[in-house]
C-alpha positions in Angstrom: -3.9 -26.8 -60.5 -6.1 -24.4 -59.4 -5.9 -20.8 -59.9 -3.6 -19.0 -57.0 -6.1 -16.0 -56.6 -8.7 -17.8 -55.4 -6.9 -19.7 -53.2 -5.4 -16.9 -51.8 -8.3 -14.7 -51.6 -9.9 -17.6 -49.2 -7.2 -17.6 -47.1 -6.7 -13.8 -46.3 -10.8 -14.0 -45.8 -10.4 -16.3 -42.9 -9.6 -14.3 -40.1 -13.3 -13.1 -40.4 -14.3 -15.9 -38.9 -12.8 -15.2 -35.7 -13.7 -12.2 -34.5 -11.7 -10.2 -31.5 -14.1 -10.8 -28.9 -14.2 -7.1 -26.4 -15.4 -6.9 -22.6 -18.6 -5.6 -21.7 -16.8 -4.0 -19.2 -14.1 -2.8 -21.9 -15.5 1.0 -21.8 -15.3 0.8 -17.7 -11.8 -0.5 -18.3 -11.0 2.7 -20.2 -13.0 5.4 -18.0 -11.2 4.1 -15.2 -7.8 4.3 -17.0 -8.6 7.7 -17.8 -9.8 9.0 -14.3 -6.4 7.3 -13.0 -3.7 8.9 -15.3 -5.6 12.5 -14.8 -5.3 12.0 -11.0 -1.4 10.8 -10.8 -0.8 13.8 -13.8 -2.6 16.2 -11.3 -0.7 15.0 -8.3 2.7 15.5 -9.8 1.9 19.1 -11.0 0.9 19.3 -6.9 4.1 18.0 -6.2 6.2 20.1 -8.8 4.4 22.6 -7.0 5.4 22.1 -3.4 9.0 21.6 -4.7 9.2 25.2 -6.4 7.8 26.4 -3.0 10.5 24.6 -1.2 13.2 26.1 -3.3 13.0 29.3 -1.1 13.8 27.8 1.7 16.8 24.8 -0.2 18.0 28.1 -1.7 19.1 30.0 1.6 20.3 26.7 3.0 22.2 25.8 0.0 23.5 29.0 -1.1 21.9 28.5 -4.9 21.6 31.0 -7.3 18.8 31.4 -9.8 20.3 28.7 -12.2 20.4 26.4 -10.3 17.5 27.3 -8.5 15.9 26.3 -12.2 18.5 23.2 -12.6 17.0 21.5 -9.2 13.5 22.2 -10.3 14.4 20.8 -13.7 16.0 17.7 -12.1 12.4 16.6 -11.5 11.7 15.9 -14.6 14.4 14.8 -15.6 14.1 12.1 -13.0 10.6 11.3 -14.0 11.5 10.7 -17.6 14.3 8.5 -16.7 12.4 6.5 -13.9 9.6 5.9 -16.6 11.7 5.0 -19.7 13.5 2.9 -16.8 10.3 1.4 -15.4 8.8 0.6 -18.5 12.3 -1.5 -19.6 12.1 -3.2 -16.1 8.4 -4.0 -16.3 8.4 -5.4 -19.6 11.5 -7.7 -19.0 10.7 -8.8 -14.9 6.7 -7.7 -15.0 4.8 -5.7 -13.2 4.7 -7.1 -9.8 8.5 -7.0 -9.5 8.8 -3.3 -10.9 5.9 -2.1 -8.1 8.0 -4.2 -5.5 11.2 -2.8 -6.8 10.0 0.5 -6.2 8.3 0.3 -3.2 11.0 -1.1 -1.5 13.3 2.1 -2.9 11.1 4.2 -1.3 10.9 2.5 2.0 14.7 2.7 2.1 14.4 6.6 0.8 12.2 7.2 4.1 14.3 5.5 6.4 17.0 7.4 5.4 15.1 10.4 5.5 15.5 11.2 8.9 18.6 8.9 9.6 20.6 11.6 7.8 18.7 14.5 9.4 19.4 13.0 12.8 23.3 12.3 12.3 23.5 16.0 11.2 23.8 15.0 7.2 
């Protein structure tokens, strides 16, 4: 028999056969990523923004306090981190299709409802 180190040294070699094999287009890929994830960061600072202008007005109809002026304006994101960690679960068992359809379809019913309440005095 031969000896085992050479054998073994052969075998853990072998993978440099096959290299991973990147798109051309890999960099694009990644620019494009990039561009995308500043955008939707930079829109939910806009939104966090309209929210902690609209607090002057939920405040006087809602009769809050400073505290919980703070706790609805922390609700946000909270409800971010949970609808990620809660997407990202959902997406990875169902894919991706069904999570964007999922979600949609929530807020299709959210804008329906919108003015439903608002017109039956809710």
């Amino acid at each position: 028999m031969k000896n085992n180190t050479e054998t073994r040294h052969r075998e853990a070699t072998n993978h440099d056969e096959h290299p991973i094999e990147v798109s051309p287009y890999a960099k694009y890929i990644l620019i494009l990523a990039a561009v995308v994830a500043a955008i939707c960061g930079g829109l939910y600072g806009y939104d966090t923004g309209i929210i902690s202008g609209a607090l002057l007005l939920i405040s006087d109809d809602f009769h809050l306090g400073s505290t919980m002026q703070e706790m609805v304006a922390s609700a946000i994101l909270a409800g971010a981190i949970i609808g990620a960690l809660a997407a990202g679960s959902f997406s990875e068992k169902y894919g991706r299709r069904a999570c964007v359809t999922l979600v949609s379809g929530v807020f299709v019913l959210g804008a329906w409802h919108a003015p439903l309440l608002r017109m039956y005095g809710f």
